[in-house]
PyMOL CGO cylinders between C-alpha atoms (Angstrom):
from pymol import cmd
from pymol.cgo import CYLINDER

trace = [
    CYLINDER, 110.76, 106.53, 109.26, 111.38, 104.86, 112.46, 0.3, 1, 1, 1, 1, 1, 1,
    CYLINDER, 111.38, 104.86, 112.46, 109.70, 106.34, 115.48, 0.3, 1, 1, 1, 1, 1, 1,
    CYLINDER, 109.70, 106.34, 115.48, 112.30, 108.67, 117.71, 0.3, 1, 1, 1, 1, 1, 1,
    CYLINDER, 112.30, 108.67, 117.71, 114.58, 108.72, 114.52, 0.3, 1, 1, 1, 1, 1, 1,
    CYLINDER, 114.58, 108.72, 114.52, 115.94, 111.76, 113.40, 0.3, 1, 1, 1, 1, 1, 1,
    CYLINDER, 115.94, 111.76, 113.40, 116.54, 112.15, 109.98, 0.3, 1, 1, 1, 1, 1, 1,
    CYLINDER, 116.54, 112.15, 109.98, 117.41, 115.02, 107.59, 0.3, 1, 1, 1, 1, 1, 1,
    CYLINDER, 117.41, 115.02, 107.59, 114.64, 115.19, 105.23, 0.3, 1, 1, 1, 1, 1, 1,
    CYLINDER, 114.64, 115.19, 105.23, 116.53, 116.73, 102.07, 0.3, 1, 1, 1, 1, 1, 1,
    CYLINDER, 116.53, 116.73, 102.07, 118.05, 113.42, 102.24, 0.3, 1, 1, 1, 1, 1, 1,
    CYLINDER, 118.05, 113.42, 102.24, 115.26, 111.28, 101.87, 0.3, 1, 1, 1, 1, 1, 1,
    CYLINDER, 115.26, 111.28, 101.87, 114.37, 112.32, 98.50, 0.3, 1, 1, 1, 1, 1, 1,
    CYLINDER, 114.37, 112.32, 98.50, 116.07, 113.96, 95.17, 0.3, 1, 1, 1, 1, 1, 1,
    CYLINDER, 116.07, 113.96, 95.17, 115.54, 115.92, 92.49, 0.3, 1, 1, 1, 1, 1, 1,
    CYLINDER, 115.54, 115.92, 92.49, 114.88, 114.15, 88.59, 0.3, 1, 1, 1, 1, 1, 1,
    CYLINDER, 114.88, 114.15, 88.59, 115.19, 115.73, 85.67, 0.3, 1, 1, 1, 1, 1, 1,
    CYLINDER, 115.19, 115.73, 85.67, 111.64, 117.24, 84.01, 0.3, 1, 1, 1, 1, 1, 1,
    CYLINDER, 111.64, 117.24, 84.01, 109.49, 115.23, 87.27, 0.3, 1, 1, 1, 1, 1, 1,
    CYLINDER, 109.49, 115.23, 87.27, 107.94, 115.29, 90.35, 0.3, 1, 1, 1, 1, 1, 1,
    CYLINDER, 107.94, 115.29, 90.35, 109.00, 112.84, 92.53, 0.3, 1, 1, 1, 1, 1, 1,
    CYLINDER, 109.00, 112.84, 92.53, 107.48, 112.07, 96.04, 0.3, 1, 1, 1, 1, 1, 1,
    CYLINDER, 107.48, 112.07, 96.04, 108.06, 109.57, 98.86, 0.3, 1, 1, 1, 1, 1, 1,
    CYLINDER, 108.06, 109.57, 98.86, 105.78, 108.99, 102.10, 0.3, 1, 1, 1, 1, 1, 1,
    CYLINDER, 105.78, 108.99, 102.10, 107.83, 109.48, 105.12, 0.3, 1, 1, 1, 1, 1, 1,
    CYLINDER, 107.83, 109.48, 105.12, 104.69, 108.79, 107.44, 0.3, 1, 1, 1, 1, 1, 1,
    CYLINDER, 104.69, 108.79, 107.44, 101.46, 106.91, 107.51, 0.3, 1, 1, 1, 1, 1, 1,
    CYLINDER, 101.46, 106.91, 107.51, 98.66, 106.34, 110.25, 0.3, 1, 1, 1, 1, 1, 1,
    CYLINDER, 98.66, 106.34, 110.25, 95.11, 107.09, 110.65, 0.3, 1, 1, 1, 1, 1, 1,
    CYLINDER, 95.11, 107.09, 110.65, 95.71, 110.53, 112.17, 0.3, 1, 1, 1, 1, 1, 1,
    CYLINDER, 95.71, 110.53, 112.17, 97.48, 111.53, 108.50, 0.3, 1, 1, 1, 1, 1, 1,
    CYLINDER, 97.48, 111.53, 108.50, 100.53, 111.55, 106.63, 0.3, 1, 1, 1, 1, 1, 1,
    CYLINDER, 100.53, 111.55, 106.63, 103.70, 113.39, 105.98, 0.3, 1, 1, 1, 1, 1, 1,
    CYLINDER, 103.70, 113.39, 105.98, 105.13, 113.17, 101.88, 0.3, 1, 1, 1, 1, 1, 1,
    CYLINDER, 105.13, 113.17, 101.88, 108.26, 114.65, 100.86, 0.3, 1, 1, 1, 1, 1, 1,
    CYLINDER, 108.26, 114.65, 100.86, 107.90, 116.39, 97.52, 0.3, 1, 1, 1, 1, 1, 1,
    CYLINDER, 107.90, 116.39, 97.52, 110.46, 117.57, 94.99, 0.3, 1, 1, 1, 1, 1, 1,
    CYLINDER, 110.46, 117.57, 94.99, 109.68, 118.90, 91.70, 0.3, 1, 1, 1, 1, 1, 1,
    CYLINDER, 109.68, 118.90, 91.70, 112.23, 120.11, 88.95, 0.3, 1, 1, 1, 1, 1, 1,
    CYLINDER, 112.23, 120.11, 88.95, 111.73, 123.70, 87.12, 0.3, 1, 1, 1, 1, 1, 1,
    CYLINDER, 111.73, 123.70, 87.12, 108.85, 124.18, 85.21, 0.3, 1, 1, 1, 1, 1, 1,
    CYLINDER, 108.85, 124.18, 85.21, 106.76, 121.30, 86.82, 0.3, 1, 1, 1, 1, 1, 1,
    CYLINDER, 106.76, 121.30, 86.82, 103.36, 121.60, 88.65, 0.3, 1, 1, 1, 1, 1, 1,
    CYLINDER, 103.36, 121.60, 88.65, 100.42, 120.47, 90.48, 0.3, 1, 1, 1, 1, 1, 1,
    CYLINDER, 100.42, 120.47, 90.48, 96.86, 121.48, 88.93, 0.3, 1, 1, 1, 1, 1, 1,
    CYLINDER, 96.86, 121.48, 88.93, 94.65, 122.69, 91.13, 0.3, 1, 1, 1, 1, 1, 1,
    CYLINDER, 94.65, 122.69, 91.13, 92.77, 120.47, 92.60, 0.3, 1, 1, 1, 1, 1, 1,
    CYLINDER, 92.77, 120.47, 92.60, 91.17, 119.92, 96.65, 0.3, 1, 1, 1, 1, 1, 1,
    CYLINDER, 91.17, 119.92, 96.65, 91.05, 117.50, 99.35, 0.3, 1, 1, 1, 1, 1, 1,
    CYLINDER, 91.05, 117.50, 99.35, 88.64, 116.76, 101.80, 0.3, 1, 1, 1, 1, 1, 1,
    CYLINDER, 88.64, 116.76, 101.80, 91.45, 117.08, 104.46, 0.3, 1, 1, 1, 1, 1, 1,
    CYLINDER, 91.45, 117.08, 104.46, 93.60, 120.55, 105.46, 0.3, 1, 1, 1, 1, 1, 1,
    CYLINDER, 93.60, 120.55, 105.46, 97.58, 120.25, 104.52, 0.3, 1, 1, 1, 1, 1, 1,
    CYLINDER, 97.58, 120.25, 104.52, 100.43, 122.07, 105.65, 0.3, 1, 1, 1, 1, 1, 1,
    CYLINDER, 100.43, 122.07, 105.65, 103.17, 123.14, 103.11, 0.3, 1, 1, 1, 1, 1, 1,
    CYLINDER, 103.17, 123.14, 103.11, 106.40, 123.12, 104.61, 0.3, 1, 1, 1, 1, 1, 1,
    CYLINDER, 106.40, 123.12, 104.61, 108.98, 123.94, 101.81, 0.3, 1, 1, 1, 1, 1, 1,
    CYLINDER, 108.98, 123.94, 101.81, 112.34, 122.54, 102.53, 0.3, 1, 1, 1, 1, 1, 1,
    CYLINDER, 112.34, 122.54, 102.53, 114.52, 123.91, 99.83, 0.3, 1, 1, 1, 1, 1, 1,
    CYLINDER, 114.52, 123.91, 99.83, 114.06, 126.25, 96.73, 0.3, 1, 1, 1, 1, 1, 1,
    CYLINDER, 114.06, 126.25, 96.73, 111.08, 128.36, 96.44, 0.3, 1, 1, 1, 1, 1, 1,
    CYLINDER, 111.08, 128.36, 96.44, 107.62, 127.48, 95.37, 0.3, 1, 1, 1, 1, 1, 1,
    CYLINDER, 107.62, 127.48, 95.37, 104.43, 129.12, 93.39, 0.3, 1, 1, 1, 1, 1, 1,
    CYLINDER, 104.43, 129.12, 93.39, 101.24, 127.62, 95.45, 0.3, 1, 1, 1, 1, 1, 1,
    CYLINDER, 101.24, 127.62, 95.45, 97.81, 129.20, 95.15, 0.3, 1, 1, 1, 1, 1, 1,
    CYLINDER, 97.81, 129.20, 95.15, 94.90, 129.55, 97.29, 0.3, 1, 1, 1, 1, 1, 1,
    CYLINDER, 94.90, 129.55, 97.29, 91.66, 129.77, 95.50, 0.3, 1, 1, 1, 1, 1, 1,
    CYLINDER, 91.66, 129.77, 95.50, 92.98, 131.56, 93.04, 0.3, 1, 1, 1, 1, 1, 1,
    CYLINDER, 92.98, 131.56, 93.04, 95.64, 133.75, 95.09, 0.3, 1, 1, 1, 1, 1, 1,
    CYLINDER, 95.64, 133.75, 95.09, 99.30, 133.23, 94.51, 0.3, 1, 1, 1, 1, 1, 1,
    CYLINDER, 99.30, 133.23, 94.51, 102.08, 133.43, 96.89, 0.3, 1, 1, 1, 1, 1, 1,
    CYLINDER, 102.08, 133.43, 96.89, 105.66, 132.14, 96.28, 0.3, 1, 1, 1, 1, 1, 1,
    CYLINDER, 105.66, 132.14, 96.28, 106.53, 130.06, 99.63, 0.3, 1, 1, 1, 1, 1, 1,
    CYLINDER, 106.53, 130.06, 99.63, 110.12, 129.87, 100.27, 0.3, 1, 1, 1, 1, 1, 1,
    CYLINDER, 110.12, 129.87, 100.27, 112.72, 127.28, 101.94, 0.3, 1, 1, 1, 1, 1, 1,
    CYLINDER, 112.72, 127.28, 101.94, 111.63, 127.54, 105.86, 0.3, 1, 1, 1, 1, 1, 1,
    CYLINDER, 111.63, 127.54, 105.86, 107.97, 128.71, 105.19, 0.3, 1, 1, 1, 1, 1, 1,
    CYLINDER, 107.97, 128.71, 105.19, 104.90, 127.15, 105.23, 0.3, 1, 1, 1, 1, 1, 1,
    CYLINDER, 104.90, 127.15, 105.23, 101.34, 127.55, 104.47, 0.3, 1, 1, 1, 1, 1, 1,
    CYLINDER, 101.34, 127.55, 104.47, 97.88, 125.87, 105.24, 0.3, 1, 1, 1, 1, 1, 1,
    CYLINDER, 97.88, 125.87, 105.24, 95.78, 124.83, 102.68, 0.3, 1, 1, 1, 1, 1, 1,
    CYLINDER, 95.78, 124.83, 102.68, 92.13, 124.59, 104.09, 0.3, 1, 1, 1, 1, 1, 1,
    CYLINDER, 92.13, 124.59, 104.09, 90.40, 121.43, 102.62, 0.3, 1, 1, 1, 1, 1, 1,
    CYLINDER, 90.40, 121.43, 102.62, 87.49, 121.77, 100.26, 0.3, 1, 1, 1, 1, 1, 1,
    CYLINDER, 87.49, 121.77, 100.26, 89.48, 124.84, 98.83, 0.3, 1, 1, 1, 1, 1, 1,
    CYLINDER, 89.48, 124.84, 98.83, 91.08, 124.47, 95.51, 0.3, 1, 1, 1, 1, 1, 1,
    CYLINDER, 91.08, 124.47, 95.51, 94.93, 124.80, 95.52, 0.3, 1, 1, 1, 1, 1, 1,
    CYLINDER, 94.93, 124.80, 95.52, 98.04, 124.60, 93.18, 0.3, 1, 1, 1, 1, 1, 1,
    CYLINDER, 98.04, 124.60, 93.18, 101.32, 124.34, 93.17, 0.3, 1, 1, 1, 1, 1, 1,
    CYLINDER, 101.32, 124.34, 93.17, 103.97, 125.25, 90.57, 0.3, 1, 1, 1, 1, 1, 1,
    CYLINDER, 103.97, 125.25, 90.57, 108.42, 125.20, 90.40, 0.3, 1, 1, 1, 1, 1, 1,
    CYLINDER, 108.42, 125.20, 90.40, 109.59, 127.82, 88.95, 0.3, 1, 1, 1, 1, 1, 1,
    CYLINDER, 109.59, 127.82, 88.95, 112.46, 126.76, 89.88, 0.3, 1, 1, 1, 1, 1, 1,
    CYLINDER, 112.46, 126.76, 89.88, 113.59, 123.28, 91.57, 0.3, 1, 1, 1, 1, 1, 1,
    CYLINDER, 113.59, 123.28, 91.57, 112.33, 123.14, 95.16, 0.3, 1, 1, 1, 1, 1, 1,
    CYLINDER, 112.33, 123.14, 95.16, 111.45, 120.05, 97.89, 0.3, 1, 1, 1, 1, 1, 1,
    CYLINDER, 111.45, 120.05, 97.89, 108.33, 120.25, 100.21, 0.3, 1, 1, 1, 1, 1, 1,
    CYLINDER, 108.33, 120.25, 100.21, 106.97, 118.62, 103.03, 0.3, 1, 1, 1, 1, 1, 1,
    CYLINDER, 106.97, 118.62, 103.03, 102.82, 118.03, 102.57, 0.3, 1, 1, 1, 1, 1, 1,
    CYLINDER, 102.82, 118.03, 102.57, 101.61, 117.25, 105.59, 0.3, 1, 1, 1, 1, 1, 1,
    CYLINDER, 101.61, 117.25, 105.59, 97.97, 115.94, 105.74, 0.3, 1, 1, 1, 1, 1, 1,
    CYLINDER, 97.97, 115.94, 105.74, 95.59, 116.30, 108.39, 0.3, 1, 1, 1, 1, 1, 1,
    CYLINDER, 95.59, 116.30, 108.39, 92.85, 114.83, 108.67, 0.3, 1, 1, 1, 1, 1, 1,
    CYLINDER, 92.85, 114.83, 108.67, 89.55, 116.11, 110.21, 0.3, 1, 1, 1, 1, 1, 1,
    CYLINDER, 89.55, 116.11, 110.21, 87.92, 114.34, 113.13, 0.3, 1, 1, 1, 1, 1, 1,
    CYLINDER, 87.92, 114.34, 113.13, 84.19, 114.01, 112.96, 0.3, 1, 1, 1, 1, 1, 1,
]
cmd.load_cgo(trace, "trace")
């Protein structure tokens, strides 16, 4: 992504059959910014980071947990996953997010 482009991000990346696909939009030392789009019935374990993320979901809805709480996230919401906590994320049906990393500053 070129800077002061404007793009439409559903565009940038689509849907496959039984996978998760992803494609970095954005790269630098401050972070990154990865499109996501996973098909029904596919999932993230949980797992943590040593950075925090924002979950932007773009279309569909999505299953993401929280150290063991689960909220479905919906097309135009978002949530922040703290690092060092444990999260997850599961389709239950097909739906694209943005994962925005951020990382901390010592």
């Amino acid at each position: 992504m070129d800077p002061g482009s404007v793009v439409k991000l559903l565009e940038q990346i689509d849907y496959q059959v039984g996978s998760v696909v992803s494609r970095q939009v954005v790269k630098n030392d401050s972070g990154s910014v990865t499109l996501f789009a996973f098909d029904a019935g596919e999932s993230l374990s949980e797992h943590s980071t040593p950075h925090d993320a924002l979950v932007m979901v773009l279309d569909g809805e999505a299953e993401i947990s929280l150290a063991g709480d689960s909220q479905a996230v919906g097309a135009g919401q978002a949530i922040l996953l703290p690092g060092g906590v444990p999260h997850a994320v599961a389709a239950e049906q097909r739906f694209i997010m943005a994962l925005i990393m951020l990382k901390r500053g010592d």
